[in-house]
N, C-alpha and C positions, 0 to 999 in steps of 0.2 A: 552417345546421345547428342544431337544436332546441337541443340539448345540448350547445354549443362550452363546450371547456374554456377555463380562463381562458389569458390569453396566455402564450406560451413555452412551455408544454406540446408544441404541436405543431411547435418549431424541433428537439426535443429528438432526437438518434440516437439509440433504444437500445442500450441496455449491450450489447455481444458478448462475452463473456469467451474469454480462451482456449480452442484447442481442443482436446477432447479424442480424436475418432478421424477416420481419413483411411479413405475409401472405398476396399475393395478390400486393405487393407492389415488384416490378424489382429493382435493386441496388438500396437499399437504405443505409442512411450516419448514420455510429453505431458512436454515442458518449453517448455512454456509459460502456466505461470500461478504461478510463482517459490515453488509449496510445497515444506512443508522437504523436504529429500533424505532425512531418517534417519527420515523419521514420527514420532509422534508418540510419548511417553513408554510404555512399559510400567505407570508408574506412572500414567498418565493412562488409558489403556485399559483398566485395572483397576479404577479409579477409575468411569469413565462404565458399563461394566459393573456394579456392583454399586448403579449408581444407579438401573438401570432398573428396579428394583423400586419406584421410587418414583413409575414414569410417570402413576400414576391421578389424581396430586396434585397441582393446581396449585401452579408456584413459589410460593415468598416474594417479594411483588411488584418489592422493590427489590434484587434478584439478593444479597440480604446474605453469602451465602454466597463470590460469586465478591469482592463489594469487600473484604469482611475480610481476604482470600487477598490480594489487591492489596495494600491497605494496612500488611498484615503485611512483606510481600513488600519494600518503598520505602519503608515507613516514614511513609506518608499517611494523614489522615483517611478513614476510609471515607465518611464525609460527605458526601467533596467527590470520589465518585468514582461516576460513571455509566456503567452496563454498557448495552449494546445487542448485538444480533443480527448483530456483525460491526464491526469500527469503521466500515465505511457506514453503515451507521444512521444512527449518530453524527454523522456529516460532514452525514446529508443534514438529522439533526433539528436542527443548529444552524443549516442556513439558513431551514428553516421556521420555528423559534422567530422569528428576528430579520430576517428580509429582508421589505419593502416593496416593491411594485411597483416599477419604477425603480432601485432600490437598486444599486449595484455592486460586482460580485464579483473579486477581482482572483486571478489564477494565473499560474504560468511558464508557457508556450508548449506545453510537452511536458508537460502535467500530467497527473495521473490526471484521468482522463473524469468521475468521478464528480462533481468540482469543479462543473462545466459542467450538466453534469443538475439537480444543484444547485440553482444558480440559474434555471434557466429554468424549471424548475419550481415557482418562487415569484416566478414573473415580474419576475425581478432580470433585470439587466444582466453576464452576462457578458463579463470584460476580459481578454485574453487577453496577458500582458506579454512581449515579446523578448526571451527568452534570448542568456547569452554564452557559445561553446560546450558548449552542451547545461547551463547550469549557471543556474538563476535569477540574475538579473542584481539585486540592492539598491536600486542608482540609478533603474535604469529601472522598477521595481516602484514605488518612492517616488515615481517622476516623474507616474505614471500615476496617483497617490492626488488624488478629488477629494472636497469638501464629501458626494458621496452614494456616496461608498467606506464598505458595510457591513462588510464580512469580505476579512479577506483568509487563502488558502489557503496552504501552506510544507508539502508534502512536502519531511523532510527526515530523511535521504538522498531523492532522489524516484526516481519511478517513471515513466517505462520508464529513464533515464536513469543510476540508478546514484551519481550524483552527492551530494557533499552541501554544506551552507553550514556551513563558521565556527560557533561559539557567539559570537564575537563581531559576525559580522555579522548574525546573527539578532536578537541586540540591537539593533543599531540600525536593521533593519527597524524591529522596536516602537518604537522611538522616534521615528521618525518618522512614527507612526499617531496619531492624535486618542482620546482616551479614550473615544470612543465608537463603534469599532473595533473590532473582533474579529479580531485574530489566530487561527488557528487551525495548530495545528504535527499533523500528518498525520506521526508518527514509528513508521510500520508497521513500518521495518528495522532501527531505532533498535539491537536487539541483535546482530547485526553489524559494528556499527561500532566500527571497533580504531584509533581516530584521536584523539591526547591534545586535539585544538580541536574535537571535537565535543563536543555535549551534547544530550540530548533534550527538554528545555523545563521540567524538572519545577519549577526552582529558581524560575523566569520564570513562571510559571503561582500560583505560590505566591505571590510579589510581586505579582503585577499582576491584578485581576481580568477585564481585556480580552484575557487570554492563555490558549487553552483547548491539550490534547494530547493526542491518543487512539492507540490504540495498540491491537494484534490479536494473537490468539492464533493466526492462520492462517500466519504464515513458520516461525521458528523454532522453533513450538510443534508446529508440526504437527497444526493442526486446524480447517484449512480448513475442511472437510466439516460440523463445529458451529456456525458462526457466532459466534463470541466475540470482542467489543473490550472494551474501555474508554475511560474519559475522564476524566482529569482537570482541573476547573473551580472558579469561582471557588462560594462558597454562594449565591451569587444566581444562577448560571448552572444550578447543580444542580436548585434550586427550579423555574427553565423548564423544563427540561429534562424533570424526573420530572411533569410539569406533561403532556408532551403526549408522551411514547413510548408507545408499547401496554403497556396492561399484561401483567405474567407475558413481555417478552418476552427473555428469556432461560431456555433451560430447564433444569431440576435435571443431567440427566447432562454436561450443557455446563459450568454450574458448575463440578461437582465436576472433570472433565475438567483443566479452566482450572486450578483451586489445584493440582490435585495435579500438573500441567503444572512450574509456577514451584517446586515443590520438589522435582523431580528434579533437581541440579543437575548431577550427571555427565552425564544423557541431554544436556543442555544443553551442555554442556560438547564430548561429542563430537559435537553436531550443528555448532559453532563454529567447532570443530579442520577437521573435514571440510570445512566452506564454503572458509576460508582458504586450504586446501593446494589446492583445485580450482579455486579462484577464477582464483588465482597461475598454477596449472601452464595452465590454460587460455585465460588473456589471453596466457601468453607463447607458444603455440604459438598459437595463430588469430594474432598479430602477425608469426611466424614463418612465418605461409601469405602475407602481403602485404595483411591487410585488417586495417583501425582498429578499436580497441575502446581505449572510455573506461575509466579506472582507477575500477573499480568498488567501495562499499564494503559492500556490498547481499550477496542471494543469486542475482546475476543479472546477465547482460551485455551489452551492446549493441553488437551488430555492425554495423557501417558498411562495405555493398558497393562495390564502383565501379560506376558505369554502363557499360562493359564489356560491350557484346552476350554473352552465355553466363556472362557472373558476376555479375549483377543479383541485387540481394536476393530478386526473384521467383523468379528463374530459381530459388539457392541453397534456397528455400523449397520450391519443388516436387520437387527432387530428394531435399534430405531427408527430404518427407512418404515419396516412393516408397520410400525405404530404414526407412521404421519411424519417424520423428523429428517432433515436432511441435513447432516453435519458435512465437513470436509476432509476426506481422507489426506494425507501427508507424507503416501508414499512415494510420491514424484519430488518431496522436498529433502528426501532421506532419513523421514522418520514415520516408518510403518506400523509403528508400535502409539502413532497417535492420533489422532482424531480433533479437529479445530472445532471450537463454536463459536458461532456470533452472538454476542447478546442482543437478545430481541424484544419483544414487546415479553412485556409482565406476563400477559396469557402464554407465552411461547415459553418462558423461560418454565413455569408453572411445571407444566406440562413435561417439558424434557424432565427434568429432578423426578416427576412420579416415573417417568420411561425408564429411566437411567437407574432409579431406585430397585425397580421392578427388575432391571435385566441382572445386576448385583445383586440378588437376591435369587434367583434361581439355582438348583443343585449343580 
């Protein structure tokens, strides 16, 4: 080929995101790609509205507007805070900044896909480490760290899983990485979690300059649809970073979207409430139909079928597209045997539980 790209490019599956329509089926209810159930702020909709008078103009190139809103927000340097087009970006610009050919990438087993893309699209090595029931496993993450371990990944809470690590075993993940390491803490659901041993990395990040954590305005915020993360880094990492993202890419009504997002705190507040009370009511009735689901701390749950000719996660998936429902299958995360959902608005969740009731109940 003329034009072969460099290696691992072409190992790479592209990304399939959730789906959002079933052939044959008129509006039906996507929960599958874990956005928030209340959408997004009023204040924030108002906000990206009266922005768009400003579309003729290109950004301020280092999104000043959304880090000041951040570092207001947590009480961080804007400095030492870099916005992208999603926290993908992010995830992907910090393996381009720092990976070498060869380099090794380490992730949990059921990681987000994005990890893996990653790397192989900067012709790293990715490692793909053993989880212990669906939970990033420390030891075996540790065990698997060699002399050409660049980065290592920690969704946490993670994704499809639900799951999350300790603040203290998070630390001693780092601790057992080489100063010239990269941590990277992927805490997309980070504000969901109602758990006094968690922590989302900010403290860790601020101490250590090999500890980077980015973070998304698309769950709780409700604004998928704009592309908004952030990152918080060490000033040398900020330096690469604004070093090699596109410029202007983040754009003005995203911005403003994003701040006026993080100071609505009621919408926030009852988007929390809502998660909690649907979360609860619906891990205990799917346990209550005879099928496993981890204690989630997320906006989202993972169903674990039996192999059971007529109750296979296929089986379950196809029935609920027919009745309007569009879950996410979890066979490209190496668990085929389960089925993700989003919690969604009250009506959506309603609705699934009578589906799900219904297909668990058939001969």
């Amino acid at each position: 080929m003329a034009f072969a790209p460099k290696p691992g490019v072409l190992e790479i599956a592209p990304y399939v995101g959730g789906r959002a329509s079933v052939p044959g089926v008129v509006a039906p209810i996507k929960l599958s790609s874990n956005e928030g159930a209340l959408g997004p702020s009023p204040k924030a909709l108002a906000a990206y509205t009266a922005a768009t008078c400003d579309v003729s103009i290109y950004p301020e190139g280092s999104a000043q507007i959304l880090r000041e809103a951040v570092g207001a927000a947590y009480g961080l340097d804007p400095a030492r805070i870099v916005c992208g087009n999603g926290s993908d970006e992010l995830l992907t610009l910090i393996a381009n900044a720092y990976l070498r050919p060869g380099d090794e990438v380490l992730f949990g087993e059921h990681s987000f896909l994005v990890y893996k893309i990653a790397a192989l699209a900067n012709s790293g090595v990715p490692v793909s480490v053993k989880e212990k029931d669906r939970r990033v496993d420390v030891d075996a993450m540790l065990a698997a760290v060699t002399p050409k371990t660049k980065l290592v990944y920690l969704a946490n809470p993670a994704n499809p899983t639900g799951t999350y690590l300790p603040f203290d075993e998070v630390k001693r993940l780092h601790a057992g990485l080489s100063p010239d390491t990269l941590l990277v803490l992927d805490a997309a659901y980070a504000e969901f979690v109602r758990r006094n041993d968690y922590d989302a990395g900010i403290a860790l990040c601020l101490k250590h300059d090999n500890v980077v954590m980015t973070r998304t305005f698309s769950k709780v915020y409700g604004l998928a649809g704009l592309r908004v993360g952030w990152a918080l880094v060490s000033p040398a990492v900020a330096d690469v970073l604004n070093r090699i993202r596109m410029p202007f890419n983040v754009s003005i009504p995203a911005q403003r979207a994003g701040a006026a997002a993080m100071s609505d705190h009621d919408h926030l507040q009852a988007a929390l409430d809502h998660n909690t009370l649907w979360r609860d009511r619906l891990t205990a009735a799917i346990r209550g139909l005879g099928l496993a689901v981890d204690d989630s701390v997320t906006n989202f749950l993972l169903i674990r079928f039996p192999g059971t000719p007529g109750k296979t996660a296929a089986e379950a998936d196809r029935y609920l597209c027919e009745h309007g429902l569009i879950l996410r299958g979890m066979a490209a995360y190496g668990l085929p045997e389960s089925l993700r959902l989003t919690i969604g608005p009250a009506d959506a969740c309603e609705k699934f539980l009578q589906v799900l009731t219904a297909f668990m109940a058939r001969p």
